[in-house]
MDAnalysis code that builds the backbone (N, CA, C; Angstrom):
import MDAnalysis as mda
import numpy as np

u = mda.Universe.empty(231, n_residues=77, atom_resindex=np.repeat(np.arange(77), 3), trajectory=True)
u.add_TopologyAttr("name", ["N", "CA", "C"] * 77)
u.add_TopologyAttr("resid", np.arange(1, 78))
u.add_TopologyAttr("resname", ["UNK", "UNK", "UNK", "UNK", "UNK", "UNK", "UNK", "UNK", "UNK", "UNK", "UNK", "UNK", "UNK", "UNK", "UNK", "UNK", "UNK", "UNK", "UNK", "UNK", "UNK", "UNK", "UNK", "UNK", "UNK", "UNK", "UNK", "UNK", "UNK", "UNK", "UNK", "UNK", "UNK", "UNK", "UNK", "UNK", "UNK", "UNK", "UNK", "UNK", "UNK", "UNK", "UNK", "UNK", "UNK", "UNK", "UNK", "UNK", "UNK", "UNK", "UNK", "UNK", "UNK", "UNK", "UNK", "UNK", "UNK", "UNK", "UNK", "UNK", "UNK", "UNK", "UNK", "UNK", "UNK", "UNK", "UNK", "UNK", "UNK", "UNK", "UNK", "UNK", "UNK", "UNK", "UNK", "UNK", "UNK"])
u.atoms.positions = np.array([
    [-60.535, 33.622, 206.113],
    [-59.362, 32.774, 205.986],
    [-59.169, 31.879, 207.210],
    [-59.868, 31.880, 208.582],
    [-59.504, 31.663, 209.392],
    [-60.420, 30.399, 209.129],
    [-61.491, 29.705, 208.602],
    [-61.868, 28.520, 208.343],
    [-62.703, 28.522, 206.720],
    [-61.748, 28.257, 206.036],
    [-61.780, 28.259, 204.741],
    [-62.761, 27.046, 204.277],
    [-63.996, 27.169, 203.716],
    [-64.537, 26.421, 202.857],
    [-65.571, 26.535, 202.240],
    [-65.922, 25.878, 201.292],
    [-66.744, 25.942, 200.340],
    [-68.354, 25.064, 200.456],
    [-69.624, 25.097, 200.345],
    [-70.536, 24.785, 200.080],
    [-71.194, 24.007, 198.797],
    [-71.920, 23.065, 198.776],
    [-71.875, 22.615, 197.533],
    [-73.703, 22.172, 197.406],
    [-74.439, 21.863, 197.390],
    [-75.844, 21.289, 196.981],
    [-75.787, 19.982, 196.426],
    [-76.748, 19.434, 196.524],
    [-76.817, 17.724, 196.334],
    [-78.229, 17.859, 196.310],
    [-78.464, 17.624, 195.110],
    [-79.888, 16.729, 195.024],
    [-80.325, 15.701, 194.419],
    [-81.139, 14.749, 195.116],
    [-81.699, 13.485, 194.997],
    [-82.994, 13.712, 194.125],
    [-82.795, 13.139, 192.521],
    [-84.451, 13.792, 192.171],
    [-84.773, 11.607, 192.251],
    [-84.693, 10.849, 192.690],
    [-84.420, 9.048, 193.028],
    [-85.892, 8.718, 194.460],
    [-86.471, 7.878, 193.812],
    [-87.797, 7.987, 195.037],
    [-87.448, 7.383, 195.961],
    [-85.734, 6.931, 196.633],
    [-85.138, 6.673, 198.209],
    [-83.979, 7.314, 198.207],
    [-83.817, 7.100, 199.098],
    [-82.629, 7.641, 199.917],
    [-81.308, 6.924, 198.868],
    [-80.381, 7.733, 199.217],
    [-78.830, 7.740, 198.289],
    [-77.421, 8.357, 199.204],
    [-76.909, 7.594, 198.871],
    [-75.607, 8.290, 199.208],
    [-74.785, 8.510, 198.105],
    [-74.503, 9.948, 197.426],
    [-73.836, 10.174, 196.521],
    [-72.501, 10.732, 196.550],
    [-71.480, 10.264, 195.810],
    [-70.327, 10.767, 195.514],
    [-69.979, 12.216, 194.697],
    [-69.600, 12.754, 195.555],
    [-69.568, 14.278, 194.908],
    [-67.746, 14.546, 195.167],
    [-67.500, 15.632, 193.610],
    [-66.146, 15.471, 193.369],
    [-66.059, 17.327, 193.413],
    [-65.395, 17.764, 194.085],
    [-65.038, 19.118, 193.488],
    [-63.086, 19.605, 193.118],
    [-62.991, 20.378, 192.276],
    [-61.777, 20.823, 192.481],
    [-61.884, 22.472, 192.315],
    [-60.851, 22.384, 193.118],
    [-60.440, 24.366, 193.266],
    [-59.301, 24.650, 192.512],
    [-59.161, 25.708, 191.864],
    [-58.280, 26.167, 191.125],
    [-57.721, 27.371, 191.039],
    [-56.411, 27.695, 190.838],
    [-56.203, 29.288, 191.503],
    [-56.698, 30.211, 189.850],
    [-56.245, 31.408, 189.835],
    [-56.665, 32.741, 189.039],
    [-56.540, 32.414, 187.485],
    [-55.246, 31.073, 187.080],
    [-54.908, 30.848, 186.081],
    [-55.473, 29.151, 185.107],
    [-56.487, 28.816, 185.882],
    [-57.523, 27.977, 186.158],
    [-56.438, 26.172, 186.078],
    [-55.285, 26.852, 186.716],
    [-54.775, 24.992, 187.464],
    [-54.868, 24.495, 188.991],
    [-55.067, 23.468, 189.003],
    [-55.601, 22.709, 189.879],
    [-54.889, 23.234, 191.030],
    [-55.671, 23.304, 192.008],
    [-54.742, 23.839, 193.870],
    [-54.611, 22.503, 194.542],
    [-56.268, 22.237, 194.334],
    [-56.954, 20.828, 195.533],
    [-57.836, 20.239, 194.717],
    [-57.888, 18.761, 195.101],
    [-59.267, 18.226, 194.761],
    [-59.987, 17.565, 196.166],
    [-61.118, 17.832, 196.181],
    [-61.614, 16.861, 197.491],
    [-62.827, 16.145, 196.194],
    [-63.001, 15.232, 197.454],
    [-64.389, 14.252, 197.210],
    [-64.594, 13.943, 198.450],
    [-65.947, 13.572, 198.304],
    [-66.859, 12.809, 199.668],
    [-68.213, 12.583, 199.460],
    [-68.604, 11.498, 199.903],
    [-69.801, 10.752, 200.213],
    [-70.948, 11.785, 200.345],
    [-72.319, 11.607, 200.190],
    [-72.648, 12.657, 200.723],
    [-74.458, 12.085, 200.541],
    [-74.607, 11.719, 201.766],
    [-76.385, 11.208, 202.250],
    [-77.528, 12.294, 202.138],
    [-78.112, 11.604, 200.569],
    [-79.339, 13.098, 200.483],
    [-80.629, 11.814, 200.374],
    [-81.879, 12.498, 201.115],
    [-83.121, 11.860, 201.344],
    [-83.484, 11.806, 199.838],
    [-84.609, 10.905, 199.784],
    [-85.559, 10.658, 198.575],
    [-86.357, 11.745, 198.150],
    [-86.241, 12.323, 196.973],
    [-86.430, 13.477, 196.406],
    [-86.147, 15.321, 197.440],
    [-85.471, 14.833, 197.795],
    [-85.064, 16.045, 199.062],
    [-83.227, 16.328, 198.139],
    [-82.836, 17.272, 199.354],
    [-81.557, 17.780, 198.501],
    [-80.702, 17.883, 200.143],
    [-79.278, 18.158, 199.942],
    [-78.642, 18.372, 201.348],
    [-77.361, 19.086, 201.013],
    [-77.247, 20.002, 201.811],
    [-75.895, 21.218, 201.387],
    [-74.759, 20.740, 202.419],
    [-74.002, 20.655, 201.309],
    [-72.821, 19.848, 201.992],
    [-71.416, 20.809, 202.068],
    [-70.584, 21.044, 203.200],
    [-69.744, 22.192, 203.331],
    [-68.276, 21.357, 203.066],
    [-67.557, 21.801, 202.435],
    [-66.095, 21.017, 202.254],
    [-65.083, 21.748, 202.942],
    [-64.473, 21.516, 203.693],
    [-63.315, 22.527, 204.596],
    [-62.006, 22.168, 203.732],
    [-61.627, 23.650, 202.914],
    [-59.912, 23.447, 202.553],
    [-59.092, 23.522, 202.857],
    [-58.836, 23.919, 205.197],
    [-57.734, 24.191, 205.320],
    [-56.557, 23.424, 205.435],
    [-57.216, 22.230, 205.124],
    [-55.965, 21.086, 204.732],
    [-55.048, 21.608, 203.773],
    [-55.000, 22.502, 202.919],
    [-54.860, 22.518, 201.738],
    [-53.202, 22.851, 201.728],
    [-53.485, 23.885, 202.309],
    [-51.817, 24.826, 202.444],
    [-51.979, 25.716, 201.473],
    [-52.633, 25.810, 200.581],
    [-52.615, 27.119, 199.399],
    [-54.172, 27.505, 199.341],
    [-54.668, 27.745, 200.315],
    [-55.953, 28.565, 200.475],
    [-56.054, 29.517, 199.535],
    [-55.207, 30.475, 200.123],
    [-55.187, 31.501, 199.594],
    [-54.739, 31.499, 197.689],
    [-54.203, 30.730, 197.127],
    [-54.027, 30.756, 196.155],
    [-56.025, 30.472, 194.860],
    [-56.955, 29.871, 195.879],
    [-57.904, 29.330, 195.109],
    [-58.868, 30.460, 194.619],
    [-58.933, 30.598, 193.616],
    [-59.470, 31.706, 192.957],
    [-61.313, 31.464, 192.425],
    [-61.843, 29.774, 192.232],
    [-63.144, 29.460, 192.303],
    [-62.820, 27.617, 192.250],
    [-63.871, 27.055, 192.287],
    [-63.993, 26.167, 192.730],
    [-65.308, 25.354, 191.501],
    [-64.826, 24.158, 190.847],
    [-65.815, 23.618, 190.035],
    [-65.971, 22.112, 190.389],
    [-67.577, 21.478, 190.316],
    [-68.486, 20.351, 190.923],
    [-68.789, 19.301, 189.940],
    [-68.345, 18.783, 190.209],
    [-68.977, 18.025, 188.532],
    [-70.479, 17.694, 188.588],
    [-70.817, 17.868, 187.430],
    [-72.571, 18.392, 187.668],
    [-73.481, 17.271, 188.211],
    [-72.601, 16.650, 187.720],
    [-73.215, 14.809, 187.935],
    [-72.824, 14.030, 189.300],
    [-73.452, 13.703, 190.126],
    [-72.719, 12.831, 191.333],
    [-73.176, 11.347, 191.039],
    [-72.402, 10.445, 191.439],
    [-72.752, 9.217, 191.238],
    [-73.835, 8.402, 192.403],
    [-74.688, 7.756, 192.683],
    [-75.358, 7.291, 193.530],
    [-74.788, 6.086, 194.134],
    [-74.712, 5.695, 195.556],
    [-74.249, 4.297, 195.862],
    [-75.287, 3.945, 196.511],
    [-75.669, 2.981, 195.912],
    [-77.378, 2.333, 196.448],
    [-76.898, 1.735, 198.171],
])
């Protein structure tokens, strides 16, 4: 609890480099929304990069019960 966050994976299957938009939201036990983050996120040409999201912005940490990615990230050339 003392630095709350979550991990996420990014992979580039694109033969350059990308910076992709990745969206997650956390949700507490009764599956409604706590937080949403997003952020940018620079993965090499066919390589992948694990990207860590910090929630202690949040104020209801403790309420987040799992956390879902949308499977798809968008690419910004």
């Amino acid at each position: 609890m003392a630095d709350p966050y979550a991990t996420v994976e990014v992979r580039n299957p694109n033969g350059r480099d990308a910076v992709f938009f990745v969206k997650m939201t956390f949700k507490n036990g009764r599956g409604l929304v706590v937080l949403s983050a997003g952020d940018q996120v620079s993965v090499p040409a066919k390589g992948r990069t694990t990207y860590r999201v910090f929630v202690i912005g949040s104020g209801h940490v403790e309420e987040i019960a799992h956390c879902e990615v949308d499977p798809i990230a968008v690419a910004n050339w």
